[in-house]
C-alpha positions as CSV (number, residue, x, y, z in Angstrom):
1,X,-49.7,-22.1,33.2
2,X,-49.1,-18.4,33.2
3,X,-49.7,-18.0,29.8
4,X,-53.0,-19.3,30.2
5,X,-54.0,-17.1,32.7
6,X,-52.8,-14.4,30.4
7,X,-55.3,-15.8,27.9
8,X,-58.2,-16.5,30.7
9,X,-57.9,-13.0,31.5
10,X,-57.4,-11.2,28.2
11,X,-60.8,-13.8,26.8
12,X,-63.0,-13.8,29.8
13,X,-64.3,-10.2,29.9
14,X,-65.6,-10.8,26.2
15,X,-67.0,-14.6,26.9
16,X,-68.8,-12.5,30.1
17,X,-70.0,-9.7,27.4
18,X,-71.1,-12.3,25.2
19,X,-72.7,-14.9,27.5
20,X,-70.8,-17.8,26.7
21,X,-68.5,-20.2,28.9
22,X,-64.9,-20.1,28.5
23,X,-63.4,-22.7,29.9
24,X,-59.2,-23.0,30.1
25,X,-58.5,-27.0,31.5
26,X,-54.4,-27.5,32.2
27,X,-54.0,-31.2,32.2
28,X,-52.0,-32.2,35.7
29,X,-49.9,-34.3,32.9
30,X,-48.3,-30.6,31.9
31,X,-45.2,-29.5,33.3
32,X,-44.9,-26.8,35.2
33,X,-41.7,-25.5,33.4
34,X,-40.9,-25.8,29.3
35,X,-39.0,-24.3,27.1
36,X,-41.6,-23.3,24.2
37,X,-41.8,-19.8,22.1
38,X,-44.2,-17.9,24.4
39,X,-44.4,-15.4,21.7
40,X,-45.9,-17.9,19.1
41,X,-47.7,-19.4,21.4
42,X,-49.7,-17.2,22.7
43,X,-50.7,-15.5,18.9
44,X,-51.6,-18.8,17.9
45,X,-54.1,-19.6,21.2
46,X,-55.0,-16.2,21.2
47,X,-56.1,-16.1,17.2
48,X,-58.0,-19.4,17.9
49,X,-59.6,-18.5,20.9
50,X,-60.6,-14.8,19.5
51,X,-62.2,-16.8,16.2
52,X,-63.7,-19.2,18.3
53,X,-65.5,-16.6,20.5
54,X,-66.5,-14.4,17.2
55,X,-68.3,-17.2,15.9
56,X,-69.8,-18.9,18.6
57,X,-73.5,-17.0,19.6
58,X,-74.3,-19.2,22.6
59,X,-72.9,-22.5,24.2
60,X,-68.9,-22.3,24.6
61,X,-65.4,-21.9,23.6
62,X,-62.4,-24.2,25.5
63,X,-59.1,-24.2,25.4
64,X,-58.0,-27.9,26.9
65,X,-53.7,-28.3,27.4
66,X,-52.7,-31.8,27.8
67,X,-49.1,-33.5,27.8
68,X,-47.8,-37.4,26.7
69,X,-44.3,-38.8,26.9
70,X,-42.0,-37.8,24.0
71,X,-38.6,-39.0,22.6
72,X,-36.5,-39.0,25.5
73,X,-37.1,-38.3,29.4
74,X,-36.3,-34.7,28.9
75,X,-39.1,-33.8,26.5
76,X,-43.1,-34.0,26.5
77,X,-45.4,-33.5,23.5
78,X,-48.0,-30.8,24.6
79,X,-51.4,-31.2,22.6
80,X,-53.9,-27.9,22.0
81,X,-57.2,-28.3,21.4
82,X,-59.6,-25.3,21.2
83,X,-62.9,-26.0,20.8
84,X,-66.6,-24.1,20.1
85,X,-69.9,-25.0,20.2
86,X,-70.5,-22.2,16.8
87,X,-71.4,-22.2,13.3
88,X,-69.0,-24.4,12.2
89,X,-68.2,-25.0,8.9
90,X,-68.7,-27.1,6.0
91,X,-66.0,-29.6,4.1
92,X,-65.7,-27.2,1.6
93,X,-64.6,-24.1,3.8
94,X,-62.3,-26.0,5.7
95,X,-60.5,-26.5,2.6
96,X,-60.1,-23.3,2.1
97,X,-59.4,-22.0,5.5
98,X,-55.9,-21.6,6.1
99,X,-55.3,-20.3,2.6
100,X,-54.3,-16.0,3.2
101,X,-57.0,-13.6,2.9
102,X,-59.5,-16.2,3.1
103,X,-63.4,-15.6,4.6
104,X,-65.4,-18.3,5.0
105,X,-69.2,-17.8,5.1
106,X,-69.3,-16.9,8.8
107,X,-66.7,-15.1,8.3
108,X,-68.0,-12.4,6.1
109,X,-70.7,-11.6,8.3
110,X,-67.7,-9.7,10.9
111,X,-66.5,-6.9,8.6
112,X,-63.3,-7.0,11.2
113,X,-60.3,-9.0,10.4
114,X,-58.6,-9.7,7.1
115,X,-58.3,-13.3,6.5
116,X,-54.8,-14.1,7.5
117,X,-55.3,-15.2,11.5
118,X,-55.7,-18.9,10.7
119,X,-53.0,-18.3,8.0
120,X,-50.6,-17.4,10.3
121,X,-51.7,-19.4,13.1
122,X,-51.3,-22.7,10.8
123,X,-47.1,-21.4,9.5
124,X,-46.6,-20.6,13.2
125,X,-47.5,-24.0,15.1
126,X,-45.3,-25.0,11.4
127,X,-42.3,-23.3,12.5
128,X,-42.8,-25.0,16.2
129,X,-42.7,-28.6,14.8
130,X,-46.4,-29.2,14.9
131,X,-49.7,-29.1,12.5
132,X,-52.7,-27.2,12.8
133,X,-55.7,-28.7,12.3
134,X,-59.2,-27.9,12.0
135,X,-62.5,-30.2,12.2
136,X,-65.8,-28.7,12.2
137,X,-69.7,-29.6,11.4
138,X,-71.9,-26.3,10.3
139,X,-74.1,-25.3,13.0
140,X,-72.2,-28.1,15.7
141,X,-68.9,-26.2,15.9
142,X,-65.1,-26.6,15.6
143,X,-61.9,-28.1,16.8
144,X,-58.7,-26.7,16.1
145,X,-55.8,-28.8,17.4
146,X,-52.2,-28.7,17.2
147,X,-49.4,-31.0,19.6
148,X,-45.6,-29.7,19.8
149,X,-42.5,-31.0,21.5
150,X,-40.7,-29.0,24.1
151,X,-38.4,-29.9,26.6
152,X,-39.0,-29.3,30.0
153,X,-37.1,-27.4,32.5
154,X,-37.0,-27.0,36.3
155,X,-38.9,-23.8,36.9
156,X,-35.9,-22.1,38.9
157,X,-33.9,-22.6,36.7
158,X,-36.0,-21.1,34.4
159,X,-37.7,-17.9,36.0
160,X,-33.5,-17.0,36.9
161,X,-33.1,-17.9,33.1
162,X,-35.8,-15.2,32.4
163,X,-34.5,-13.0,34.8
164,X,-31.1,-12.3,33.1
165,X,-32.6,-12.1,29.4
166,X,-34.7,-9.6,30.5
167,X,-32.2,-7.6,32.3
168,X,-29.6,-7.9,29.0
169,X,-32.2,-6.0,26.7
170,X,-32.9,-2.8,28.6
């Protein structure tokens, strides 16, 4: 849940400047403590959610968290869906869109970025055990949507866990 205040709060000024909703909806279903790679995490929901706000000229982005049961009482799968009501795209660019130093139509109106966000997004969720994917209509907008396992943790335990990493690496 702090990590998606991190994101409301590092999104929200540009939604604002933009005029668009953002809207960031934790599922009660989520544990309050898991063991996950913040780190790849938050690139990946923060590459989505930038995208998604680039692209989307009025309506608005989300970023909806939920959990289900996993294998075993000591895991959950956590699904990610981010979602925009922009330009979308057709069947043929998403085909293309997680390939590196790919810009799709919409994208080569923004001059800013080189075409390796999604790219990375997509082997980073890889590397955490899930899939990205990506449905879209042009001028409807996009999903992207990813589900991981972690194992969850009781939150003392893990803020003292914290605690003594971050003390070993000063």
């Amino acid at each position: 849940r702090e990590l998606v205040e991190q994101l409301r709060s590092l999104h929200q000024p540009i939604a604002r400047e933009l005029g668009l909703t953002l809207t960031l909806d934790v599922a009660n279903t989520v544990p309050v403590g898991v063991l996950l790679d913040e780190v790849r995490l938050t690139q990946v929901l923060g590459n989505l959610l930038t995208n998604a706000l680039k692209f989307t000229r009025h309506g608005e982005v989300s970023l909806g968290i939920r959990a289900e049961v996993a294998a075993g009482p000591n895991f959950t799968r956590l699904h990610f869906c981010v979602e925009d009501t922009g330009a979308g795209m057709s069947a043929d660019e998403l085909k293309q869109l997680f390939k590196p130093f790919s810009k799709l139509r919409a994208g080569q109106l923004h001059r800013s970025g080189a075409g390796l966000g999604l790219s990375i997004s997509h082997e980073l969720v890889s590397l955490m055990g899930g899939e990205l994917v990506a449905h879209s209509q042009p001028e409807v907008g996009t999903r992207f949507e990813f589900a991981i396992t972690v194992e969850k943790v009781d939150p003392a335990a893990q803020s003292a866990h914290a605690a003594i990493n971050s003390t070993d690496n000063r």
